[in-house]
C-alpha positions in Angstrom: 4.6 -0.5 19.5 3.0 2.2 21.5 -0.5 2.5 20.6 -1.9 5.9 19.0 -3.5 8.5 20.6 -7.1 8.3 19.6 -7.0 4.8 18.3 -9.0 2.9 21.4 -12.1 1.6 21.4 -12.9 2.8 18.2 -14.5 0.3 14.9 -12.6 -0.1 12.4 -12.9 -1.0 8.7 -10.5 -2.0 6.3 -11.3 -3.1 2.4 -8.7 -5.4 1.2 -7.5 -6.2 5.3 -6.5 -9.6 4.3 -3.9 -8.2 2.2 -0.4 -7.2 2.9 -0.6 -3.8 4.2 -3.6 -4.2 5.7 -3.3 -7.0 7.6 -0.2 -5.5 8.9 -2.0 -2.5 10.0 -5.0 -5.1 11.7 -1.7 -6.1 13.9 -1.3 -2.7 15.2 -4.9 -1.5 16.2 -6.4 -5.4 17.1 -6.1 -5.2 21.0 -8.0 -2.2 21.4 -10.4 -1.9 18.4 -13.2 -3.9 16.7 -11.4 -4.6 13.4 -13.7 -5.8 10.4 -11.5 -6.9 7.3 -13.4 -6.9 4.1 -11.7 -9.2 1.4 -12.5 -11.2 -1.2 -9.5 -13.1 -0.3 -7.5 -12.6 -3.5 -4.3 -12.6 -1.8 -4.6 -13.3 1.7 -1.3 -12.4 4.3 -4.0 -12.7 7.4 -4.0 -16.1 7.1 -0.2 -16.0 8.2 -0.7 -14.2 11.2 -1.5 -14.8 14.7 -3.8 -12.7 15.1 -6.1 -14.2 12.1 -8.5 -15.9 15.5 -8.3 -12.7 17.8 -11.7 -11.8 19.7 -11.9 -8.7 17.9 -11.2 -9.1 14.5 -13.9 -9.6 11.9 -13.7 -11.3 8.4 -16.0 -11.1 6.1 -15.1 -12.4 2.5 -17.0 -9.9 0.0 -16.1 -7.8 -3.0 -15.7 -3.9 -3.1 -17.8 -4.4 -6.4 -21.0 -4.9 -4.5 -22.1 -2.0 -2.6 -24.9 -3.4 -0.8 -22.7 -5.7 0.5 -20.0 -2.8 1.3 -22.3 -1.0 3.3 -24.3 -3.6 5.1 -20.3 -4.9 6.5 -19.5 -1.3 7.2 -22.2 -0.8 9.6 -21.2 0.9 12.3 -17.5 1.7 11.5 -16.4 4.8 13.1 -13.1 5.3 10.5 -12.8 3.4 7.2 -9.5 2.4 5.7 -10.0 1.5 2.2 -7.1 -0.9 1.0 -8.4 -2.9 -1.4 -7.1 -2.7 -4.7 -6.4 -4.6 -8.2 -2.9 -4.3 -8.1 1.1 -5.2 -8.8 2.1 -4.5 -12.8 1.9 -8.4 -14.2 -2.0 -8.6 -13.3 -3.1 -5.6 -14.3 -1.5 -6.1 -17.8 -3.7 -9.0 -17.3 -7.0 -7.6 -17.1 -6.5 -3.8 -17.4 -10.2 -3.4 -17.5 -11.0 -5.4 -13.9 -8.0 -2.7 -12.8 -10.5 0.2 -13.5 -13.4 -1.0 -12.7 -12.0 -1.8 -9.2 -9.9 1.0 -8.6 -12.6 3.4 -9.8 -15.9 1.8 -9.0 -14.9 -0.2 -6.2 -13.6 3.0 -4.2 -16.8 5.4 -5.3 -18.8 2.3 -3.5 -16.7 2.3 0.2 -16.5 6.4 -0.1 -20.2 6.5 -0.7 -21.0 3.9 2.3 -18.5 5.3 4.5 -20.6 9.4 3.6 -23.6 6.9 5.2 -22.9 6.4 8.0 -24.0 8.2 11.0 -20.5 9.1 11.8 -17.6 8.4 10.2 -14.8 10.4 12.1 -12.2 9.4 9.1 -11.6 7.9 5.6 -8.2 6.5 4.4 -7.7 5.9 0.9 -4.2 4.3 -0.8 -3.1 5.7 -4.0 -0.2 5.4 -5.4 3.2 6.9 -6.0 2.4 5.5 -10.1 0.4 9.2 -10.5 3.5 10.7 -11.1 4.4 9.0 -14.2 8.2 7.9 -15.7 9.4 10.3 -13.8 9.6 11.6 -10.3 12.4 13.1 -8.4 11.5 14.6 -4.8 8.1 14.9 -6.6 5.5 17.2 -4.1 1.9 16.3 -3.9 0.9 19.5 -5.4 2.8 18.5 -8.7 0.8 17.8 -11.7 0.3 14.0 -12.2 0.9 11.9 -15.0 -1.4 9.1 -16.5 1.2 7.5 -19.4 0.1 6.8 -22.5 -3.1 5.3 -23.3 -3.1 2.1 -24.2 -0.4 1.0 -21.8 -2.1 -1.4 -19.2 0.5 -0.3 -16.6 -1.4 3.2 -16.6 -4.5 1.7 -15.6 -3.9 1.1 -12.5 -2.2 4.9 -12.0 -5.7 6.4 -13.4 -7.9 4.2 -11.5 -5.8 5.0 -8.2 -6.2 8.9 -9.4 -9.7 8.9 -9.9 -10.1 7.2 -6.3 -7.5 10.6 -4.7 -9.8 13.0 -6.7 -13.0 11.7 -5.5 -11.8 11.4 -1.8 -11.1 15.0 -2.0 -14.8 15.3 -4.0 -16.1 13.1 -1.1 -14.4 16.2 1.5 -14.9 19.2 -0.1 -18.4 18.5 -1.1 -20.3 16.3 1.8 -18.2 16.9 4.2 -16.6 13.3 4.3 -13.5 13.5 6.2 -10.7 12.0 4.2 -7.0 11.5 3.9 -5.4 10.4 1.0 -1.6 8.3 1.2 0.4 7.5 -1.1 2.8 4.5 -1.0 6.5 4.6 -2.6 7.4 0.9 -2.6 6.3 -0.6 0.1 7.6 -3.8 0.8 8.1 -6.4 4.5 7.3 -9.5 6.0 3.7 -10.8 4.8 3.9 -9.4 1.4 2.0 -11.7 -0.9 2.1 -10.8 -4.8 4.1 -9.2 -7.3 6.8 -7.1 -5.1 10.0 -6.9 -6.4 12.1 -6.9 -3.1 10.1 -10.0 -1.8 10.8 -11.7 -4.8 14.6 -11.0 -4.8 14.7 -11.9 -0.8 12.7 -14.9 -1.6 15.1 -16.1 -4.6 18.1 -15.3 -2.7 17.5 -17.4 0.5 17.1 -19.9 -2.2 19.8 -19.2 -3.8 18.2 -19.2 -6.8 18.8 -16.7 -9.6 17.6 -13.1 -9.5 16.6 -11.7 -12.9 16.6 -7.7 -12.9 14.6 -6.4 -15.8 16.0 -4.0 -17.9 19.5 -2.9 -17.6 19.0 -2.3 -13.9 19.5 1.8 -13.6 16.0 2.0 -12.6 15.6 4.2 -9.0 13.5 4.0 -6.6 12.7 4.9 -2.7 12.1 1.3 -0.5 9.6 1.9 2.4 9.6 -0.7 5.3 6.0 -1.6 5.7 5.7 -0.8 9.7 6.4 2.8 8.8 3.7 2.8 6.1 1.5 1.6 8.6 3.2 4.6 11.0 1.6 6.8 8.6 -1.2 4.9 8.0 -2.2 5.4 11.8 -1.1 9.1 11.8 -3.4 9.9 8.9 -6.6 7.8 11.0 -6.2 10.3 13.8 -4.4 13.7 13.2 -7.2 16.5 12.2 -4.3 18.1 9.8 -5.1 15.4 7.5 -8.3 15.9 6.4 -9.2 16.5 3.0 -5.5 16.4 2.3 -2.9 14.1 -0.1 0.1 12.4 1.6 3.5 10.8 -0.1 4.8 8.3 2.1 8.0 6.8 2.1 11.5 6.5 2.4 13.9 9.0 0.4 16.9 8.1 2.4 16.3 4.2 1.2 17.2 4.7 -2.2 18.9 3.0 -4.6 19.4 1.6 -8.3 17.0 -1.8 -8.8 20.5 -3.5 -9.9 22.0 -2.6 -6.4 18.7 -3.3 -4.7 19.1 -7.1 -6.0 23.2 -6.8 -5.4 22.5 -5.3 -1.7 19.7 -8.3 -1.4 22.5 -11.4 -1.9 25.3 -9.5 0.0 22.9 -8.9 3.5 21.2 -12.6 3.2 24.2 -14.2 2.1 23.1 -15.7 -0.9 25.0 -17.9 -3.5 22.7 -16.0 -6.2 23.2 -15.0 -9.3 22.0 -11.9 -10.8 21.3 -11.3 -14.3 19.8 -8.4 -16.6 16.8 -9.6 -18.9 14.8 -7.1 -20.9 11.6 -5.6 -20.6 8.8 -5.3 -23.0 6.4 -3.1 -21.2 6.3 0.2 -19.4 8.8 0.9 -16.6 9.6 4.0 -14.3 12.7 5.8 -14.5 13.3 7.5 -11.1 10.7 7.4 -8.2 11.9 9.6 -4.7 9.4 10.9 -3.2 9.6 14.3 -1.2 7.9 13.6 2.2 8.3 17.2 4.1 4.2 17.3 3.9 3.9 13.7 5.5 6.4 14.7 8.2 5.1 18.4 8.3 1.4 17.7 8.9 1.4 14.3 10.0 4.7 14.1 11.8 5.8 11.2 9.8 9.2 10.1 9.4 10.5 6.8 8.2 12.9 5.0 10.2 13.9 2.0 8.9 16.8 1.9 6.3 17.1 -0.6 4.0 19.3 -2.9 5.0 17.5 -3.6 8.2 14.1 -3.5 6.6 15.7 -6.2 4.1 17.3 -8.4 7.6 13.9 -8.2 9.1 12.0 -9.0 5.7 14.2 -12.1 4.6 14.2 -13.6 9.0 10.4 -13.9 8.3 10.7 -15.3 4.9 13.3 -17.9 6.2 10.5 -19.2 8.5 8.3 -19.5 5.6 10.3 -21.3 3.1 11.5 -23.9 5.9 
């Protein structure tokens, strides 16, 4: 991948850069940046990749929690990229109050570090496609947001993320902090450690193990390859048109029914599986498409990986995990 313009030389820090996205995104600036990934190693996809020795990458193992820590790592960082994150549905029903505390506290520490520093030329901070509730068809960033019920530990994590895009913007409008705000629709790819539901069919299926679909399966949503997250990612690091501004980012030509999404899964791997309906007890979301003319507006983003390719590419690297 061509590098981007701007993105040379430069320090770089990333909270949660052990994890999936952001290791991924350590891949595509490593050669010609200072990378520092801050991590408490929770779920680690660096580990995995061969870059986790390179010259001029940086781990230090600390926790977002700790601001003295935070700021004492980001010394020196000309643009932050805050990743890290309590995340994936099954542990924050866990521990619905680490979610907040994380999500909430976690990212007023790294914005308040990163308005330290003696220049900071730009902040990146991951929301979520979750603000927009049950339901979300072609939904804008200007539409009104939706926290569910309270109560429902799934909404946790869409309230925690929330607070983190409203004080971004705080961070902008009031000290002058230069931020960017994306949001991910289903972002899945090679490296993906957790709770994703595509890794999990992909892995299952080169197994040829069963594939359980919760629910009866109508659920839609909009699959983003993870290299053009990071696309986006890298757009909204350097492009002045994103400052102080909200980005969706995804796919809405990759959608599709979670039922078909496990169906298309077998038929492109070639799997043996089985798939089968089980029900679901807790929260789930309707319809998710997001509208990206914003992204490709002011960021000249546009996704380019459909989904069967992005499930080829996903299940080759998996292959060469599971053997």
């Amino acid at each position: 991948m061509s590098a981007i313009s701007g993105l040379e030389g430069k320090s770089i820090f990333i909270t949660g850069g052990a994890g999936f996205i952001g290791s991924t995104l350590i891949g595509r600036l490593i050669e010609k940046n200072r990378i520092t990934a801050y991590d408490n190693l929770s779920r680690d996809s660096l580990k995995d990749k061969s870059f986790r020795d390179h010259k001029n990458l940086t781990l230090v193992k600390g926790d977002v929690m700790d601001p003295a820590a935070v700021q004492k790592a980001m010394t020196g960082a000309d643009i932050v990229v805050h990743c890290a994150a309590i995340a994936g549905i099954d542990t924050v029903s866990k521990s619905p109050c680490t979610t907040l505390r994380v999500n909430m506290i976690g990212s007023a520490n790294v914005l308040e570090a990163a308005a330290n520093l003696p220049k900071c030329e730009r902040v990146v901070c991951f929301s979520t496609s979750e603000v927009f509730g049950v339901h979300a068809f072609r939904s804008k960033e200007s539409d009104s947001t939706v926290i569910g019920a309270v109560g429902e530990p799934r909404w946790t994590y869409a309230v925690g993320k929330l607070a983190e895009e409203h004080l971004a913007v705080a961070y902008y409008k009031e000290h002058g902090l230069k931020t960017a705000v994306v949001r991910p629709f289903n972002v899945y790819g090679p490296g993906q450690v957790g709770e994703g539901a595509l890794r999990n069919f992909i892995v299952r299926a080169l197994k040829n193990e069963p594939i359980e679909v919760h629910g009866d399966g109508s659920q839609i949503r909009a699959w983003c390859y993870v290299d053009d997250m990071v696309d986006a990612v890298l757009l909204a690091m350097t492009n002045p048109k994103a400052e102080g501004e909200t980005f969706n980012i995804g796919n809405s030509r990759a959608v599709c029914t979670i039922l078909a999404l496990a169906e298309t899964t077998v038929r492109v791997t070639g799997s043996k599986s089985k798939v089968t309906l089980v029900p679901r007890d807790q929260a789930d979301v309707a319809l998710r498409i997001p509208d990206v003319k914003k992204s490709s507006e002011l960021l000249g983003f546009n996704a380019k990986i459909d989904l069967e390719e992005g499930i080829r590419r996903t299940a080759e690297y998996y292959k060469g995990q599971i053997s």
